[in-house]
Backbone as ProteinMPNN parsed JSONL, in Angstrom:
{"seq_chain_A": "XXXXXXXXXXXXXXXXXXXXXXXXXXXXXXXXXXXXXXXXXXXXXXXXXXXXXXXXXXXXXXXXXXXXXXX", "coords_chain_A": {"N_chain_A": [[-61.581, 25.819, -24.649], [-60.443, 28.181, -27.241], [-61.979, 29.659, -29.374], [-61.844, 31.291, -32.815], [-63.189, 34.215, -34.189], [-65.094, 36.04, -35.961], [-66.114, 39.724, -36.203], [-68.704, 41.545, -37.78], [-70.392, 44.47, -38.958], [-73.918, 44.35, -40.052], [-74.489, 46.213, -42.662], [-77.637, 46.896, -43.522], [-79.554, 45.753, -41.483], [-78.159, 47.068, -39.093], [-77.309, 45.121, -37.01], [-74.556, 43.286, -35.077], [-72.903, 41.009, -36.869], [-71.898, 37.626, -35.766], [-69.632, 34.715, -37.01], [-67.954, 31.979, -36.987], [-65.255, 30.659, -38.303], [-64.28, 28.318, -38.196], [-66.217, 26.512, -37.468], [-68.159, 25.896, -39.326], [-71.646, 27.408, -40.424], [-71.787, 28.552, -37.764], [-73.345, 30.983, -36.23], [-73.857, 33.966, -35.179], [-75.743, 37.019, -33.693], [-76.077, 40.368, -32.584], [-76.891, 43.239, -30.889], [-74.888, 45.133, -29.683], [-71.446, 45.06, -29.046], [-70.696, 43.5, -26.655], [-73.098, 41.935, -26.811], [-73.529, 40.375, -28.808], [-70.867, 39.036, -28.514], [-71.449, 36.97, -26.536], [-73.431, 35.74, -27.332], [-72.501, 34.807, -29.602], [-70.962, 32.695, -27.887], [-72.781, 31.135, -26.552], [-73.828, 30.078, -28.94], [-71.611, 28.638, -30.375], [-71.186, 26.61, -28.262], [-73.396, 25.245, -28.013], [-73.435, 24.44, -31.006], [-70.97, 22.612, -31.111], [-72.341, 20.868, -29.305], [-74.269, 19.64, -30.393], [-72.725, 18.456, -32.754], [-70.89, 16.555, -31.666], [-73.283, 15.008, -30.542], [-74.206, 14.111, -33.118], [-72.164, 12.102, -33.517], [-69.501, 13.703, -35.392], [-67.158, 14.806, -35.854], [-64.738, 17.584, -34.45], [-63.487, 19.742, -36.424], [-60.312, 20.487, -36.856], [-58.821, 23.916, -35.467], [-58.638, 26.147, -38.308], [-55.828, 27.921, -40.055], [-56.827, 31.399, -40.149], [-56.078, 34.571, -42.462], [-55.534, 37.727, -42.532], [-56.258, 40.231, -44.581], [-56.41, 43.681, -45.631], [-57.654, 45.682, -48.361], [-57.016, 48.041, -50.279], [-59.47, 50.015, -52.285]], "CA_chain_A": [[-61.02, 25.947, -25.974], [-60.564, 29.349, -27.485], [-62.062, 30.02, -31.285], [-61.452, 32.613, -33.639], [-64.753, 34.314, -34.455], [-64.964, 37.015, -37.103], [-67.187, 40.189, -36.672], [-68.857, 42.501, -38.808], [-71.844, 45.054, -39.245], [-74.69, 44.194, -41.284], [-75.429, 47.297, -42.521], [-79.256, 46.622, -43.6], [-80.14, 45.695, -39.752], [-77.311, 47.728, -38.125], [-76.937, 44.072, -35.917], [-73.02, 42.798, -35.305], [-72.765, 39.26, -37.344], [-70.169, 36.869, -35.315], [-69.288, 33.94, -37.511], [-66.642, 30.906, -36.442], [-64.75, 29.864, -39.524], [-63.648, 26.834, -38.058], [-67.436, 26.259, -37.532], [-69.498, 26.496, -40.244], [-72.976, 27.069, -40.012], [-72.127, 28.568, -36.403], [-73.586, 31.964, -36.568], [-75.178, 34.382, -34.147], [-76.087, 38.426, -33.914], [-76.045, 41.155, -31.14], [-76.983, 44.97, -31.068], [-73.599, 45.738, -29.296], [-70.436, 43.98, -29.442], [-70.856, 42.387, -25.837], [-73.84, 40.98, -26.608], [-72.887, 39.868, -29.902], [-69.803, 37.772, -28.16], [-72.317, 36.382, -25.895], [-74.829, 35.318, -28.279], [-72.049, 33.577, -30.324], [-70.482, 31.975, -27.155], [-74.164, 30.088, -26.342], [-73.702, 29.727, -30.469], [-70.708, 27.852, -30.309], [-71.601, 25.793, -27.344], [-74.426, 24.698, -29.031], [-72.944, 23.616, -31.925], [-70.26, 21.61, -30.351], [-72.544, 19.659, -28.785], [-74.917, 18.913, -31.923], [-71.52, 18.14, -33.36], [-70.931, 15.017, -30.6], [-74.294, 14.275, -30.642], [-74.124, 13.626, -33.938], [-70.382, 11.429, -34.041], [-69.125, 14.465, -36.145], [-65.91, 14.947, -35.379], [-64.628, 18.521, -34.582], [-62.283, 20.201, -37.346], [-59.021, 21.641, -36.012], [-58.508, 25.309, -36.457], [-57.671, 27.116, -39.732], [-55.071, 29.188, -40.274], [-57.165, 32.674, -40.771], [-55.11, 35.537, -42.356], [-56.528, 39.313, -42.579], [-55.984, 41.108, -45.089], [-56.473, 44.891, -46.139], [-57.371, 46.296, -49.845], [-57.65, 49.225, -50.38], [-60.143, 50.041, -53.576]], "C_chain_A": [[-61.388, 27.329, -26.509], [-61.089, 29.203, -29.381], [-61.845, 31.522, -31.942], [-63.091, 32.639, -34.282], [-64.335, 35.858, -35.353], [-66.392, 38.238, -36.854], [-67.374, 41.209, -36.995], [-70.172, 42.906, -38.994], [-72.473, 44.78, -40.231], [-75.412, 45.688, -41.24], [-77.042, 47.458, -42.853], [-79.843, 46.562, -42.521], [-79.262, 46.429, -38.87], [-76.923, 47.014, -37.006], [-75.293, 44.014, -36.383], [-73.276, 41.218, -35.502], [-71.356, 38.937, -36.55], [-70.829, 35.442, -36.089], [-67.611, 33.314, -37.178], [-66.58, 30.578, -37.902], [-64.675, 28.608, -39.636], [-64.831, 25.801, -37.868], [-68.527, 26.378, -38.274], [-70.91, 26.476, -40.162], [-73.104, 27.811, -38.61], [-72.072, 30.114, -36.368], [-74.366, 32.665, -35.728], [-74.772, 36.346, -34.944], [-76.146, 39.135, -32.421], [-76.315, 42.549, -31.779], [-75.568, 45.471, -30.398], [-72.581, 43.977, -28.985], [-70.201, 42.903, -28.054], [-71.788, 41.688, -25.85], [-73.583, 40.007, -28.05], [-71.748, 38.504, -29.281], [-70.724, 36.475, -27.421], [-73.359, 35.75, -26.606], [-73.555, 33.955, -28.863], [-71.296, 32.369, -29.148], [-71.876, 30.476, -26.804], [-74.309, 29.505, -28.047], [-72.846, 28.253, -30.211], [-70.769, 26.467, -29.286], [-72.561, 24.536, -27.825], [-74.228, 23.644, -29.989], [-72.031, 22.874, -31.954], [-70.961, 19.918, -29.656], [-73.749, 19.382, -29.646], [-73.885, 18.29, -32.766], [-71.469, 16.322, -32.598], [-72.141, 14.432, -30.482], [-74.559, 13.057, -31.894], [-72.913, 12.651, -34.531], [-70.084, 12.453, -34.838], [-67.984, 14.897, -35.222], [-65.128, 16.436, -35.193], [-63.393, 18.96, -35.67], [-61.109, 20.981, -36.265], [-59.257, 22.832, -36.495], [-57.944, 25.85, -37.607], [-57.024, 27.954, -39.343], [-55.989, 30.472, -40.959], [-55.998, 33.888, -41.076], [-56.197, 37.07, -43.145], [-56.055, 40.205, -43.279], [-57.076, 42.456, -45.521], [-56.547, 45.291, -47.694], [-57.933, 47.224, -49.742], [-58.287, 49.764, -51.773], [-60.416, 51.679, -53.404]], "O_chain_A": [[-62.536, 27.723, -26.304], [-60.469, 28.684, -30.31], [-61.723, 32.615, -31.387], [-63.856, 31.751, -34.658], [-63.307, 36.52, -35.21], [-67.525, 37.894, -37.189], [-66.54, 42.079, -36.741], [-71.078, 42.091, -39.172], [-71.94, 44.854, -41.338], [-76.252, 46.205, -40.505], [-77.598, 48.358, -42.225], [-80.795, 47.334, -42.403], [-79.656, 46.43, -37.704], [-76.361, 47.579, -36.068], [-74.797, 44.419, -37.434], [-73.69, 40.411, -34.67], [-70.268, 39.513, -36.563], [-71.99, 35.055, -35.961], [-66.531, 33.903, -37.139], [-67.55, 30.29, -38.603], [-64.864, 27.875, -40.608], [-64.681, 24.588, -38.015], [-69.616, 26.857, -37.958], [-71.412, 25.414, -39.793], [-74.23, 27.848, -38.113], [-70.966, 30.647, -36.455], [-75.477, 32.226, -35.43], [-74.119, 36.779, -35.894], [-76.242, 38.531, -31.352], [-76.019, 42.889, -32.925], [-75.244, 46.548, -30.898], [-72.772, 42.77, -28.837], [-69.695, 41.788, -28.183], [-71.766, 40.718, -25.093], [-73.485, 38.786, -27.927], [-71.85, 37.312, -29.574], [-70.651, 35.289, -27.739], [-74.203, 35.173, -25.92], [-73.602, 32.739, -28.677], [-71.102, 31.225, -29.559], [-71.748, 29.253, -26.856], [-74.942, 28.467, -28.243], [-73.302, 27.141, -29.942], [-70.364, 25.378, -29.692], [-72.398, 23.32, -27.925], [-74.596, 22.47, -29.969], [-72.05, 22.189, -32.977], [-70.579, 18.754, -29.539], [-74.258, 18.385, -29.133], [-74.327, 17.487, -33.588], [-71.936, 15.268, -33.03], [-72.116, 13.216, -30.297], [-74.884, 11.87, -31.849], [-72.731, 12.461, -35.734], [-70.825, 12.063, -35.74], [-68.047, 15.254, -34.046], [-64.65, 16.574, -36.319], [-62.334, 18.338, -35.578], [-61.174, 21.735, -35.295], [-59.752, 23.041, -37.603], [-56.726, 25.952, -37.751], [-57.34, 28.741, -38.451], [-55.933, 30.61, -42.181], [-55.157, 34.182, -40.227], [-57.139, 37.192, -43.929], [-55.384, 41.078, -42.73], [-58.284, 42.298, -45.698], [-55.484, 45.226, -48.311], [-59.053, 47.433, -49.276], [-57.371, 49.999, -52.562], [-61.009, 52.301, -54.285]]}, "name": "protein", "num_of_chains": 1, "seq": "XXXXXXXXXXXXXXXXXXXXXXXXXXXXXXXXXXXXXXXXXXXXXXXXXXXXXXXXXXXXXXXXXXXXXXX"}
């Protein structure tokens, strides 16, 4: 199953945050963006199966949409 994962520099630690929308709570970090994917992939995994552990039923995917402002 493929997820949509969102990521973005924290500039204070200069780490890459990956956050699953469709997963809340399912949150990892990396110093470069392959380890970053990798971190949240053992993330996601994870929390899938604390999910079934727990009877919690998985949410379907959201529609994410990306927008641009320019300020």
């Amino acid at each position: 199953m493929n997820w949509k994962v969102v990521l973005e520099k924290d500039e204070e630690s200069g780490l890459l945050t990956v956050t699953v929308p469709a997963l809340p709570g399912c949150i990892s970090q990396g110093k470069t963006r392959k380890e970053a994917f990798k971190n949240i992939k053992e993330a996601i995994e994870l929390h899938l199966e604390s999910l079934a552990q727990d009877g919690i039923p998985i949410r379907p995917h959201q529609e994410i949409a990306s927008v641009a402002v320019k300020v």
